[in-house]
PDB file of N, CA, C and O in Angstrom:
ATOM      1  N   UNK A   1     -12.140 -13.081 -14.512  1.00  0.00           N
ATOM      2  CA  UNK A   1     -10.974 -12.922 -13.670  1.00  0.00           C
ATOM      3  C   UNK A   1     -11.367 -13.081 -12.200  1.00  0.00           C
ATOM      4  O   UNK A   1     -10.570 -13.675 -11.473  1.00  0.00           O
ATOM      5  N   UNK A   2     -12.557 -12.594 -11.663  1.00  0.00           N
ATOM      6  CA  UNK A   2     -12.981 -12.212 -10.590  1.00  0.00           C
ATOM      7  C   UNK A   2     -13.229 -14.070 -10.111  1.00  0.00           C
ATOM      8  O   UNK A   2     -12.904 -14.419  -8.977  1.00  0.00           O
ATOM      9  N   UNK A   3     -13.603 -14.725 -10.746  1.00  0.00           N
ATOM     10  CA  UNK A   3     -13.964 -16.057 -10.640  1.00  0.00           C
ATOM     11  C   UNK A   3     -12.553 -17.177 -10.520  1.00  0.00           C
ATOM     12  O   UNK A   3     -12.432 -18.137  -9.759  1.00  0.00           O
ATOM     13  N   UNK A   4     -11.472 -16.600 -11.674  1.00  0.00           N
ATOM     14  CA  UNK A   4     -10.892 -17.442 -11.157  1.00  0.00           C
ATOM     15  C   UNK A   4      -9.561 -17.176  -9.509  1.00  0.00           C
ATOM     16  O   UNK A   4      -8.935 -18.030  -8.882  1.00  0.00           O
ATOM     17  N   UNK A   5      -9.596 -16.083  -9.385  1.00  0.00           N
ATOM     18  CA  UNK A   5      -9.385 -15.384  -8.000  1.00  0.00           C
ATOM     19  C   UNK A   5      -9.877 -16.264  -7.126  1.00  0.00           C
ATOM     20  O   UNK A   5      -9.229 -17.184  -6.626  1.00  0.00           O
ATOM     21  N   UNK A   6     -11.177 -15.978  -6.889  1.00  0.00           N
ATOM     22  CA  UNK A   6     -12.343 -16.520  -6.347  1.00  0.00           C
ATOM     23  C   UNK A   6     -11.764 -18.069  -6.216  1.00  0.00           C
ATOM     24  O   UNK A   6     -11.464 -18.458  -5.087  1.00  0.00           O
ATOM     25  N   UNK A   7     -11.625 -18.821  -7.169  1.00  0.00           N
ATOM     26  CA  UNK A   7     -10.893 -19.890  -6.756  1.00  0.00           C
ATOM     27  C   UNK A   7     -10.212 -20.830  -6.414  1.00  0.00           C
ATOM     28  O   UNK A   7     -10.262 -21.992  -6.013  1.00  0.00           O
ATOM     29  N   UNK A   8      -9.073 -19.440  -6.868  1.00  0.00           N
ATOM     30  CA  UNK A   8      -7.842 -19.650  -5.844  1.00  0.00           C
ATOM     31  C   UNK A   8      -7.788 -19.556  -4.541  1.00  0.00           C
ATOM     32  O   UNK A   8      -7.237 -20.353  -3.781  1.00  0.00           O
ATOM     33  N   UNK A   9      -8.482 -18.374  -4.205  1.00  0.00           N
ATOM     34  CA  UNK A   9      -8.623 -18.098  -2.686  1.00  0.00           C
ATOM     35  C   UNK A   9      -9.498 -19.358  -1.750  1.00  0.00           C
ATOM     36  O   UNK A   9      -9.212 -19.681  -0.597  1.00  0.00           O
ATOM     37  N   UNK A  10     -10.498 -19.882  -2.498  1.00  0.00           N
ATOM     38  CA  UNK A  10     -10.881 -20.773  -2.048  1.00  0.00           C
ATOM     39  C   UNK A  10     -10.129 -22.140  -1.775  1.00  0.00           C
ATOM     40  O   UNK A  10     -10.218 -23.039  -0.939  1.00  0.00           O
ATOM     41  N   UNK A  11      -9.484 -21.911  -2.685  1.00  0.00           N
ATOM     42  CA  UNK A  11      -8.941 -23.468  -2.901  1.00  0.00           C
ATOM     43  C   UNK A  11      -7.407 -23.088  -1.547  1.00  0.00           C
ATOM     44  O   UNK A  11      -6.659 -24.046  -1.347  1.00  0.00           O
ATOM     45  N   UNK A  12      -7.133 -21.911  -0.859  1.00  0.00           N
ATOM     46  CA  UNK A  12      -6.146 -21.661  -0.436  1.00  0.00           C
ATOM     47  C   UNK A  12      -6.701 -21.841   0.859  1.00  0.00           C
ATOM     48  O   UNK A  12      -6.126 -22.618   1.621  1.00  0.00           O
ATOM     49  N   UNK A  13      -7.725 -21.249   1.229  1.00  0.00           N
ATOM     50  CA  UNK A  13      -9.292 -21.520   2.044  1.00  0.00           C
ATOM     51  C   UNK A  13      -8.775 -22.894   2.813  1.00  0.00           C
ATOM     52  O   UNK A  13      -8.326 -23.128   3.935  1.00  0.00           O
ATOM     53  N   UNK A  14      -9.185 -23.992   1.169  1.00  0.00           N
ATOM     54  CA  UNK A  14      -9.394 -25.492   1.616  1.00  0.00           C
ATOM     55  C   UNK A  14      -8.094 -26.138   2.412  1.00  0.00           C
ATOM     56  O   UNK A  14      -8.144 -27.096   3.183  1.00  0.00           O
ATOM     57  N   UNK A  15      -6.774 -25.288   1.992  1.00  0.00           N
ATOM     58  CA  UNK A  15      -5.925 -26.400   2.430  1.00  0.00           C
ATOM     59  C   UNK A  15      -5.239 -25.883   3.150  1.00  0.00           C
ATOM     60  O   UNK A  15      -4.070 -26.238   3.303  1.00  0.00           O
ATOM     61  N   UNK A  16      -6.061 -24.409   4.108  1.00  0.00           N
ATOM     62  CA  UNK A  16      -5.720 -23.922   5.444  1.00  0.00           C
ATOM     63  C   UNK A  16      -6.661 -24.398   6.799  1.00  0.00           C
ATOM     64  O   UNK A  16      -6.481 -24.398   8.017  1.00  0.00           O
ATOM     65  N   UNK A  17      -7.763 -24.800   5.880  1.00  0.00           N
ATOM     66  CA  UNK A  17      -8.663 -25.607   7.019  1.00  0.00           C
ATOM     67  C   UNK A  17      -9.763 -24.361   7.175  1.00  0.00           C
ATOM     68  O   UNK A  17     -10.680 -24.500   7.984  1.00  0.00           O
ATOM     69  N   UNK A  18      -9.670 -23.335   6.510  1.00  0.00           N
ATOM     70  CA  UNK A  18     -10.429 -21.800   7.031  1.00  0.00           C
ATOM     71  C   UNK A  18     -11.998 -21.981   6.607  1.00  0.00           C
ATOM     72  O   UNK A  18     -12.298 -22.272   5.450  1.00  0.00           O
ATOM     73  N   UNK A  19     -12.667 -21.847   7.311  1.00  0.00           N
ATOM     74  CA  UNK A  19     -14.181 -21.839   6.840  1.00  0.00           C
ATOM     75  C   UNK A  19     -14.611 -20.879   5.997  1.00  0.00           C
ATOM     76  O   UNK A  19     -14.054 -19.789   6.129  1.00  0.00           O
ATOM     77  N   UNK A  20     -15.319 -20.960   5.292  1.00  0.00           N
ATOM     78  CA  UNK A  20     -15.851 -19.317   4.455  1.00  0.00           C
ATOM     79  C   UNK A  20     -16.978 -19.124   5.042  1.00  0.00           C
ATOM     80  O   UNK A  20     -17.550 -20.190   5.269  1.00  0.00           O
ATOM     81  N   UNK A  21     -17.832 -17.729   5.562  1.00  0.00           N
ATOM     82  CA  UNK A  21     -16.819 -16.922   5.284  1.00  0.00           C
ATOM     83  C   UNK A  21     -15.829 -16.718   6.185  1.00  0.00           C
ATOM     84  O   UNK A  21     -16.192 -16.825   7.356  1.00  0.00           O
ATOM     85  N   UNK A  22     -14.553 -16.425   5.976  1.00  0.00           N
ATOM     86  CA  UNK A  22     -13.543 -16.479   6.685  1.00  0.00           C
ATOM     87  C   UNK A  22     -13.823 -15.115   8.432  1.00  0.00           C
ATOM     88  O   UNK A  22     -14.681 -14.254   8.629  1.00  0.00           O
ATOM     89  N   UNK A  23     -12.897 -15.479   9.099  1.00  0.00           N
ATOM     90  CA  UNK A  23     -13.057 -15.233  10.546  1.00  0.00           C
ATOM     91  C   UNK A  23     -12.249 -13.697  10.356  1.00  0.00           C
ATOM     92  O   UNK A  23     -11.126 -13.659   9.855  1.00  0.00           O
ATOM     93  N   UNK A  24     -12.774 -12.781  10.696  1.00  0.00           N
ATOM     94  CA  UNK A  24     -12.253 -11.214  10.680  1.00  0.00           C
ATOM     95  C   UNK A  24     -11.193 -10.725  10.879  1.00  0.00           C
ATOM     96  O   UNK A  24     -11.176  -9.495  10.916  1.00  0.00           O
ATOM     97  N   UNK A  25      -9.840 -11.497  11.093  1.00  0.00           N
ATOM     98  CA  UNK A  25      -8.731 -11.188  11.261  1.00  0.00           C
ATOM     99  C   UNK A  25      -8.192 -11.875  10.184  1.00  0.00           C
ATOM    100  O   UNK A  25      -7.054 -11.532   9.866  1.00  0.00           O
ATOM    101  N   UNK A  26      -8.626 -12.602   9.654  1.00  0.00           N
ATOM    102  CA  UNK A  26      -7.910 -13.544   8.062  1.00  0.00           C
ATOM    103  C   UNK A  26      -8.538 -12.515   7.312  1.00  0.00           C
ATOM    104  O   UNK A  26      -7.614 -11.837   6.862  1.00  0.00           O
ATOM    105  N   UNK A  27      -9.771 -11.979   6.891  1.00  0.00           N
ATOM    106  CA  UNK A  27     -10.344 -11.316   6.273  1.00  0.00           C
ATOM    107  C   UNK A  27      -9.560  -9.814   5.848  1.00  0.00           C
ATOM    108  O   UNK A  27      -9.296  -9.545   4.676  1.00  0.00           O
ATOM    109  N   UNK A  28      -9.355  -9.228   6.585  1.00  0.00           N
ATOM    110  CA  UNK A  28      -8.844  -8.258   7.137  1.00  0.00           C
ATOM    111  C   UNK A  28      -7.308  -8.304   6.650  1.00  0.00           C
ATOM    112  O   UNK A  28      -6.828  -7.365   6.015  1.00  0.00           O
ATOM    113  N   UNK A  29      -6.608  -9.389   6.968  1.00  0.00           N
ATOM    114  CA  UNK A  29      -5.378  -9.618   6.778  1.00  0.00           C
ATOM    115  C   UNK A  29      -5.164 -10.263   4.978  1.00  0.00           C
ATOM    116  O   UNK A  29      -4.123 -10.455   4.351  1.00  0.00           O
ATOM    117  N   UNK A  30      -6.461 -10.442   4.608  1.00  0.00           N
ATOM    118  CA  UNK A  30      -6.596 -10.747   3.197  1.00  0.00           C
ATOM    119  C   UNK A  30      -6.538  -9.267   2.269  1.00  0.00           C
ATOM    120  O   UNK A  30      -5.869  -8.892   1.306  1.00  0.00           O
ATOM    121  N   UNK A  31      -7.192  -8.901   2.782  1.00  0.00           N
ATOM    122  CA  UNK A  31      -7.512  -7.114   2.290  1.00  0.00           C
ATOM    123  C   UNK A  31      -6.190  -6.569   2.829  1.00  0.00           C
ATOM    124  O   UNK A  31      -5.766  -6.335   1.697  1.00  0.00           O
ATOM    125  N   UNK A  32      -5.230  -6.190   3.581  1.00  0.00           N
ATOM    126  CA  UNK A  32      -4.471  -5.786   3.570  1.00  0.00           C
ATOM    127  C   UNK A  32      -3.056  -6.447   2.328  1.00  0.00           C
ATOM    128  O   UNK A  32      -2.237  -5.726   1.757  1.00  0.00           O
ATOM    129  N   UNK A  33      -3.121  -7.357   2.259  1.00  0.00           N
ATOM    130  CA  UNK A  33      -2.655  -7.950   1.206  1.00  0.00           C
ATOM    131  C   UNK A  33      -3.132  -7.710   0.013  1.00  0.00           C
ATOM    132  O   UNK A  33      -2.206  -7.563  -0.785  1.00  0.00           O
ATOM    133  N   UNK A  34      -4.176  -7.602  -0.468  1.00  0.00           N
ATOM    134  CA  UNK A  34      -4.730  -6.635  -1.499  1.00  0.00           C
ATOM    135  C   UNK A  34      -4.416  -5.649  -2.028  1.00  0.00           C
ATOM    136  O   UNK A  34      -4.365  -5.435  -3.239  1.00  0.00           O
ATOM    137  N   UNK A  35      -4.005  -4.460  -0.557  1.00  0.00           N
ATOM    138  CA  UNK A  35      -3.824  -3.324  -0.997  1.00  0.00           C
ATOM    139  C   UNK A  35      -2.510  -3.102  -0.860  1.00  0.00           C
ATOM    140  O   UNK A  35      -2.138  -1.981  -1.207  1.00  0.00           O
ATOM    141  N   UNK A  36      -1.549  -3.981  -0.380  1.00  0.00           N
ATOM    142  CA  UNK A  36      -0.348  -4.040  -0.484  1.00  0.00           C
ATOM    143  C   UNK A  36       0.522  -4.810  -1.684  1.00  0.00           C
ATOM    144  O   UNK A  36       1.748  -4.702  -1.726  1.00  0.00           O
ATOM    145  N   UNK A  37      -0.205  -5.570  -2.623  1.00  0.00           N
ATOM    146  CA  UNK A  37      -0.051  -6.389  -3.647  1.00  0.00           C
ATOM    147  C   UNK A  37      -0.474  -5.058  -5.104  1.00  0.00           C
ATOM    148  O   UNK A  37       0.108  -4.681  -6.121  1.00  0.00           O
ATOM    149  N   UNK A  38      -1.535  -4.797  -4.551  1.00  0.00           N
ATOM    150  CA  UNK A  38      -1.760  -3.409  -5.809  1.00  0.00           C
ATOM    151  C   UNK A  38      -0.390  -2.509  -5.852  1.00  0.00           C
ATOM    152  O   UNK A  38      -0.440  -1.769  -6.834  1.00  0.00           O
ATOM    153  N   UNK A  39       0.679  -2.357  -5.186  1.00  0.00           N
ATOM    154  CA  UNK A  39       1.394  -1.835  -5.133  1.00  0.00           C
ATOM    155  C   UNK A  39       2.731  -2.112  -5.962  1.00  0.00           C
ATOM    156  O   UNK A  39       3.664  -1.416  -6.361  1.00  0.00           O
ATOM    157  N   UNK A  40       2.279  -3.836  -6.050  1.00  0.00           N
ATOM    158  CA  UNK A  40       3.824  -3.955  -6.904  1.00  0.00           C
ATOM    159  C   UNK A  40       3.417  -3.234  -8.047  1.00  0.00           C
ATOM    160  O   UNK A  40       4.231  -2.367  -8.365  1.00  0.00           O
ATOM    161  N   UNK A  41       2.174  -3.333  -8.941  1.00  0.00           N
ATOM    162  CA  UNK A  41       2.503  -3.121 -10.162  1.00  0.00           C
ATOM    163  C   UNK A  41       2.930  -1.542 -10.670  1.00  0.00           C
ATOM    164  O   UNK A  41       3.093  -1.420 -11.884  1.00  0.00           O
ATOM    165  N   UNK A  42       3.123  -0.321  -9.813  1.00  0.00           N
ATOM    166  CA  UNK A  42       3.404   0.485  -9.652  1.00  0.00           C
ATOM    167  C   UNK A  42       5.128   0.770  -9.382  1.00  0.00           C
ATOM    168  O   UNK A  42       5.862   1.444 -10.105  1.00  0.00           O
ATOM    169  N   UNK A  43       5.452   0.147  -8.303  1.00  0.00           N
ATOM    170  CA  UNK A  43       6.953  -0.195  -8.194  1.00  0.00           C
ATOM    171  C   UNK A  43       7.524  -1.018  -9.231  1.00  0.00           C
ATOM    172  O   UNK A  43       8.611  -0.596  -9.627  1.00  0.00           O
ATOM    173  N   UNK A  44       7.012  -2.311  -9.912  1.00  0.00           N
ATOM    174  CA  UNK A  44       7.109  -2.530 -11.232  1.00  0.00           C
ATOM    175  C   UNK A  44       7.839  -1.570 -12.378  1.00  0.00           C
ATOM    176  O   UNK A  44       8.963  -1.618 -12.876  1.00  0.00           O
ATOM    177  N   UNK A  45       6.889  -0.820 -12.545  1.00  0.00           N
ATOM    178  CA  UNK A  45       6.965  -0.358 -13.436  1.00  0.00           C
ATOM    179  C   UNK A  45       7.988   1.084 -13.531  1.00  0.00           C
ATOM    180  O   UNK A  45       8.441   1.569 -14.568  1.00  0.00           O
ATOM    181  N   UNK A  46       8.192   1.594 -12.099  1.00  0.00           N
ATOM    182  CA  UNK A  46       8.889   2.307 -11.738  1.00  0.00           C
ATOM    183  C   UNK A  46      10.386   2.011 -11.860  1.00  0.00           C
ATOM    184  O   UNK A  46      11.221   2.825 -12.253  1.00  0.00           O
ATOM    185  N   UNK A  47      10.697   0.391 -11.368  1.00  0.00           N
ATOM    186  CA  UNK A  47      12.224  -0.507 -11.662  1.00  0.00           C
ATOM    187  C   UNK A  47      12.812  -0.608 -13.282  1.00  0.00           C
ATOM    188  O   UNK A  47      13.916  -0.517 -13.820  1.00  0.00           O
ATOM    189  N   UNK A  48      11.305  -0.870 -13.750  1.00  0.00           N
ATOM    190  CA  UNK A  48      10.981  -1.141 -15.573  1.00  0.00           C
ATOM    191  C   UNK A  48      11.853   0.076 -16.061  1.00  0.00           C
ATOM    192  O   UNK A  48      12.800   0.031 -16.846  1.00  0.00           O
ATOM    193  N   UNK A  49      11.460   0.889 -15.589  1.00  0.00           N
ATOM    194  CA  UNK A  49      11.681   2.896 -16.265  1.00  0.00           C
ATOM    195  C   UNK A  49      13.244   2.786 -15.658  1.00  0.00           C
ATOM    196  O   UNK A  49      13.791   3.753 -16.188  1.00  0.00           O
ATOM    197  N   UNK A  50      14.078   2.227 -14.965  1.00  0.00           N
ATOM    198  CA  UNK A  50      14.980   2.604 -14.468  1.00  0.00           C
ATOM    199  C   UNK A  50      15.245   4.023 -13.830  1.00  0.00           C
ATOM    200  O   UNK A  50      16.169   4.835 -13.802  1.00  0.00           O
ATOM    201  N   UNK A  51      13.843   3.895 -13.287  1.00  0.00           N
ATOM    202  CA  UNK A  51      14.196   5.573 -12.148  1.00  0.00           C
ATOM    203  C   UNK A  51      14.409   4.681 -10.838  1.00  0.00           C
ATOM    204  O   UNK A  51      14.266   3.464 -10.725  1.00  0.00           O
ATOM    205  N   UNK A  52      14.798   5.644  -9.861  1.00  0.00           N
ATOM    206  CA  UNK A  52      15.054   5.270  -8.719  1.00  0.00           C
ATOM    207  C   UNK A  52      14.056   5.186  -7.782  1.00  0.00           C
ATOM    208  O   UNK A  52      13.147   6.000  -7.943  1.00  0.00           O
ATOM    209  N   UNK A  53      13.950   4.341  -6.730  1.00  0.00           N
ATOM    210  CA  UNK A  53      12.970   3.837  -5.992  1.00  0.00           C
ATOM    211  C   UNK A  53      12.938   4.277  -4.501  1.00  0.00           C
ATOM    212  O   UNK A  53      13.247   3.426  -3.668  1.00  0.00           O
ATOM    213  N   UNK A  54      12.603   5.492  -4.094  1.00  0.00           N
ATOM    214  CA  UNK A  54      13.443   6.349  -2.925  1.00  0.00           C
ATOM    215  C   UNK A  54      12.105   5.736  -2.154  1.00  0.00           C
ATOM    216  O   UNK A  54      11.120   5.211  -2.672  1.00  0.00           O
ATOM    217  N   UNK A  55      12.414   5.994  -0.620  1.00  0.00           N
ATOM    218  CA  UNK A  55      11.401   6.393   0.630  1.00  0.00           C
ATOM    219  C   UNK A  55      10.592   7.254   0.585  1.00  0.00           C
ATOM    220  O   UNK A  55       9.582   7.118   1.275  1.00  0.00           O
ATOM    221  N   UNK A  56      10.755   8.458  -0.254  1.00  0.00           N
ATOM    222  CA  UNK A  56      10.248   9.475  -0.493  1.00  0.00           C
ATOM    223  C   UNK A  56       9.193   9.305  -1.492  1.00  0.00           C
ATOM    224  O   UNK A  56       8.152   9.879  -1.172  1.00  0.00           O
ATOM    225  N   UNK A  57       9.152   8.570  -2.814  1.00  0.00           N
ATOM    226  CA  UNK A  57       8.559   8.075  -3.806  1.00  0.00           C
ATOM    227  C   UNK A  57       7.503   6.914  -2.992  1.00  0.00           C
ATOM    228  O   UNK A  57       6.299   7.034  -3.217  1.00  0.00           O
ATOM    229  N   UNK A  58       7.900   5.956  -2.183  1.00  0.00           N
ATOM    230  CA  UNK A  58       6.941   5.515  -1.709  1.00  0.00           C
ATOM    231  C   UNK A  58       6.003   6.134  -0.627  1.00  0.00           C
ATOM    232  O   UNK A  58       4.845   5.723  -0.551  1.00  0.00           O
ATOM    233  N   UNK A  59       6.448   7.084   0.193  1.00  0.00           N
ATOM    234  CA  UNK A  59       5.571   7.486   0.783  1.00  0.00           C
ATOM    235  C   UNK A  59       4.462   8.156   0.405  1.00  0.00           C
ATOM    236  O   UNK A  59       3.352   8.097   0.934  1.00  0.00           O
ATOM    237  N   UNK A  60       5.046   9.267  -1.214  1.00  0.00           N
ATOM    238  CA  UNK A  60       3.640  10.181  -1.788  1.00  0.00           C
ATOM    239  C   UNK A  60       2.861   9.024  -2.598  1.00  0.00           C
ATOM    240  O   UNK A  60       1.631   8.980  -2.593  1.00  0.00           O
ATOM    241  N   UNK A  61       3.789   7.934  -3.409  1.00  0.00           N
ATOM    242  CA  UNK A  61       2.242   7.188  -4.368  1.00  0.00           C
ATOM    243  C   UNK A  61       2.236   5.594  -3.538  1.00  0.00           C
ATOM    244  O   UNK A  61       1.821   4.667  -4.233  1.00  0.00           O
ATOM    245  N   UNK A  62       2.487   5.398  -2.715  1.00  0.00           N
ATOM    246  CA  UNK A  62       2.448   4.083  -2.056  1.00  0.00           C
ATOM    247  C   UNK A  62       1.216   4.174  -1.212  1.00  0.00           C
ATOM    248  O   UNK A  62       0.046   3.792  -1.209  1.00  0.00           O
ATOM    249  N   UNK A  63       2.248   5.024  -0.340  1.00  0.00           N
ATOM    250  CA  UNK A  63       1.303   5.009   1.545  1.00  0.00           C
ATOM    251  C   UNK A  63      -0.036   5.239   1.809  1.00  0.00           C
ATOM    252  O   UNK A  63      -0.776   4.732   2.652  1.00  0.00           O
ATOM    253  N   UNK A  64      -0.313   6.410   0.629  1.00  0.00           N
ATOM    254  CA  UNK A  64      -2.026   6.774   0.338  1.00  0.00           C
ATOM    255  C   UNK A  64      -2.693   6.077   0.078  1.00  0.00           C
ATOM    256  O   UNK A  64      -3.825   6.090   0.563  1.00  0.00           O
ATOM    257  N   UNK A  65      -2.199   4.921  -1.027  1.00  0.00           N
ATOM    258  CA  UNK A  65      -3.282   4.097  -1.683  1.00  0.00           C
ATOM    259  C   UNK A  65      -3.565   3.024  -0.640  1.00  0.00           C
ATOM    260  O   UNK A  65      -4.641   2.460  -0.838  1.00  0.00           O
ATOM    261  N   UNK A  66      -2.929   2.623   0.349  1.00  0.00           N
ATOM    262  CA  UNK A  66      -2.675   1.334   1.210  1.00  0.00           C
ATOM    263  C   UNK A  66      -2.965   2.049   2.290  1.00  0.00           C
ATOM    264  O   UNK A  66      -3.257   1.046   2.943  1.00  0.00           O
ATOM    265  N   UNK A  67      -3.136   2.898   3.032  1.00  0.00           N
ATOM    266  CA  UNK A  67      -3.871   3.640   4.367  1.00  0.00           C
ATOM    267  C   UNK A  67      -4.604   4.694   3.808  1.00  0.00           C
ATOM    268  O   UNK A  67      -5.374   4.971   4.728  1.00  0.00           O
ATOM    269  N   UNK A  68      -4.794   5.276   3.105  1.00  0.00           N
ATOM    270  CA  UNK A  68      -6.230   6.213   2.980  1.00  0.00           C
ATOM    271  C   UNK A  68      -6.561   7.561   4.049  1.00  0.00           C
ATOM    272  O   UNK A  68      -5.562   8.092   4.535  1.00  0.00           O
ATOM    273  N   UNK A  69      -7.382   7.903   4.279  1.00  0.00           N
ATOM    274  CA  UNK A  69      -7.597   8.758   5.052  1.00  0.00           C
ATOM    275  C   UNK A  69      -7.661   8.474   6.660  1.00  0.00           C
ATOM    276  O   UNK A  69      -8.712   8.531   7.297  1.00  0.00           O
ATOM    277  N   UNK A  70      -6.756   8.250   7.062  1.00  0.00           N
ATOM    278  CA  UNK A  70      -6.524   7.863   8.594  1.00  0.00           C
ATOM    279  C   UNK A  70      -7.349   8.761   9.855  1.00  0.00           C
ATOM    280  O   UNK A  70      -7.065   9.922  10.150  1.00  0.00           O
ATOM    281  N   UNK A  71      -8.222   8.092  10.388  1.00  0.00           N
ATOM    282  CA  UNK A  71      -9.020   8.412  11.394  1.00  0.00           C
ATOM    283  C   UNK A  71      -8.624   9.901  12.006  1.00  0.00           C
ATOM    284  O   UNK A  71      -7.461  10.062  12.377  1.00  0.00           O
ATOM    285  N   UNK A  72      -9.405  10.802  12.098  1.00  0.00           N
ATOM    286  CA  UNK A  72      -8.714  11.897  12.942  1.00  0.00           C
ATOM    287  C   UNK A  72      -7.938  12.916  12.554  1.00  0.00           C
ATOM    288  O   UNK A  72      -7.268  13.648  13.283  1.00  0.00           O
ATOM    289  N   UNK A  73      -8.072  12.955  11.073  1.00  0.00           N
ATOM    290  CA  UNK A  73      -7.336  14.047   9.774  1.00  0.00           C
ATOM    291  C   UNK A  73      -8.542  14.737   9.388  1.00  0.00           C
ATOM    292  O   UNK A  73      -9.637  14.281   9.717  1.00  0.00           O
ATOM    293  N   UNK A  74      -8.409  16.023   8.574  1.00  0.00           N
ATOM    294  CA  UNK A  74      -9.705  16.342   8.334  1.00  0.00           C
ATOM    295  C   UNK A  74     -10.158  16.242   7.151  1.00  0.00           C
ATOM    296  O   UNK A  74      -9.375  15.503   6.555  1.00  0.00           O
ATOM    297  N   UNK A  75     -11.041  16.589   6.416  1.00  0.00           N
ATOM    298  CA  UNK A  75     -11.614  16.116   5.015  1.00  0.00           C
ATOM    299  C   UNK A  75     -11.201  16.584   3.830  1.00  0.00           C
ATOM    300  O   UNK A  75     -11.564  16.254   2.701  1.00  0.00           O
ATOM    301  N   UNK A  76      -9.818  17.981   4.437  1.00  0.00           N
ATOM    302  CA  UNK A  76      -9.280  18.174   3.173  1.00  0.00           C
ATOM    303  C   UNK A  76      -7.904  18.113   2.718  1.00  0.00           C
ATOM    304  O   UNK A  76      -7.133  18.936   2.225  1.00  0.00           O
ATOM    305  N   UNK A  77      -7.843  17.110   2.975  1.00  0.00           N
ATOM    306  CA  UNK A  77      -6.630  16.261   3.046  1.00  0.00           C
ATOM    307  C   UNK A  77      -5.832  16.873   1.378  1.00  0.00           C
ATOM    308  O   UNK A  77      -6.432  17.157   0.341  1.00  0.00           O
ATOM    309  N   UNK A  78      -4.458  16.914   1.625  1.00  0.00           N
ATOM    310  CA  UNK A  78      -4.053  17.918   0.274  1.00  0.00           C
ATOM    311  C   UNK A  78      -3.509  16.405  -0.518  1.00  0.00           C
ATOM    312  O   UNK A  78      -2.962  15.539   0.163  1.00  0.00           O
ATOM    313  N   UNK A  79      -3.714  16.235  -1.883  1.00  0.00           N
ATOM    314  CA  UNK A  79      -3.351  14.990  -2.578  1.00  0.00           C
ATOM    315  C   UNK A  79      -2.292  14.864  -2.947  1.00  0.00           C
ATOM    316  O   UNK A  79      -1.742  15.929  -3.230  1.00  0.00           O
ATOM    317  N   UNK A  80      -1.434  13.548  -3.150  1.00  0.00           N
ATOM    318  CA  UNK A  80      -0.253  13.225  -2.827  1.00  0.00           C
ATOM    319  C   UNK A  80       0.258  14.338  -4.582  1.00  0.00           C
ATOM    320  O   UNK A  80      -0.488  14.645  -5.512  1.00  0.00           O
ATOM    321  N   UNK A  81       1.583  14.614  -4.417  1.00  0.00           N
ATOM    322  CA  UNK A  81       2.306  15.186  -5.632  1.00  0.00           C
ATOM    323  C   UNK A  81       2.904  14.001  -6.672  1.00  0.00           C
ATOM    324  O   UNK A  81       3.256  12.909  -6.228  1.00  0.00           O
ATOM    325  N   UNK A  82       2.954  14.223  -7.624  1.00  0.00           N
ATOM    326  CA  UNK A  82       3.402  13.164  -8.972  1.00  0.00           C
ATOM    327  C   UNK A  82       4.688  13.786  -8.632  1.00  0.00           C
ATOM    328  O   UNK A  82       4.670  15.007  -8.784  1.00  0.00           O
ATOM    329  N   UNK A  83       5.757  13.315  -8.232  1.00  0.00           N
ATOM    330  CA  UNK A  83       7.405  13.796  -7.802  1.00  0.00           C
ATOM    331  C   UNK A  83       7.747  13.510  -9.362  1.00  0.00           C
ATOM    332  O   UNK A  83       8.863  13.805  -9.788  1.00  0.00           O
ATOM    333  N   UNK A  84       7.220  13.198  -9.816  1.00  0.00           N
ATOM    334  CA  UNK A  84       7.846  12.320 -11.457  1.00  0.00           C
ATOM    335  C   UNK A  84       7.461  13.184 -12.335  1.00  0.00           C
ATOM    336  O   UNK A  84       7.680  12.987 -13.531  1.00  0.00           O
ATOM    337  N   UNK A  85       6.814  14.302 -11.882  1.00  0.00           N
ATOM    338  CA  UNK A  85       5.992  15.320 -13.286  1.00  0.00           C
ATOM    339  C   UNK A  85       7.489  15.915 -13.510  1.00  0.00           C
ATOM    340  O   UNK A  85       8.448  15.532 -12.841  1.00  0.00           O
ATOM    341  N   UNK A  86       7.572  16.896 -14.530  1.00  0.00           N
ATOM    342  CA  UNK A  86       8.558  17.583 -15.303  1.00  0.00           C
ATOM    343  C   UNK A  86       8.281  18.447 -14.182  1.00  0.00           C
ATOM    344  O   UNK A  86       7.263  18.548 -13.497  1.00  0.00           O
ATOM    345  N   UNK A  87       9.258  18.981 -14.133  1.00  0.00           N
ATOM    346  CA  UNK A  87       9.389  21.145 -13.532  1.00  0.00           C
ATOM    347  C   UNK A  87       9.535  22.153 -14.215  1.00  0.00           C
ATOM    348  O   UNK A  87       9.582  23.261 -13.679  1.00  0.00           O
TER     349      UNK A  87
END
């Protein structure tokens, strides 16, 4: 899988003109796409279930996985809640 990724991205590379390895703001902007693409399959599956898709739902299982521990918070950061567990 990792290979044929690999050359897609390349081949996306070739017919942007981008050198490999690519220049730190494509890079960067590749990886943010990464971790913003890991996200559909979560919202996916959330549309799939026919639950509802609030602001609130994306902020506890979205926002964490795609920003992380943001500079200047401290190390015990409390972990996001499953809003979806039973009560």
């Amino acid at each position: 899988m990792s290979l044929g990724v690999g050359l897609l991205v390349g081949a996306i590379y070739g017919l942007l003109n981008v050198r490999s390895p690519a220049p730190p703001v494509i890079a960067l902007v590749g990886l943010l796409g990464i971790l913003i693409g890991e996200q559909f399959v979560p919202l996916a599956k959330r549309v799939g279930s026919s639950k509802p898709v609030s602001a609130a739902w994306a902020r506890e299982q979205c926002v964490p996985h795609i920003f992380g521990q943001l500079p200047g918070q401290s190390g015990t950061r409390e972990q996001p809640k499953n809003i979806d567990a039973p009560k």
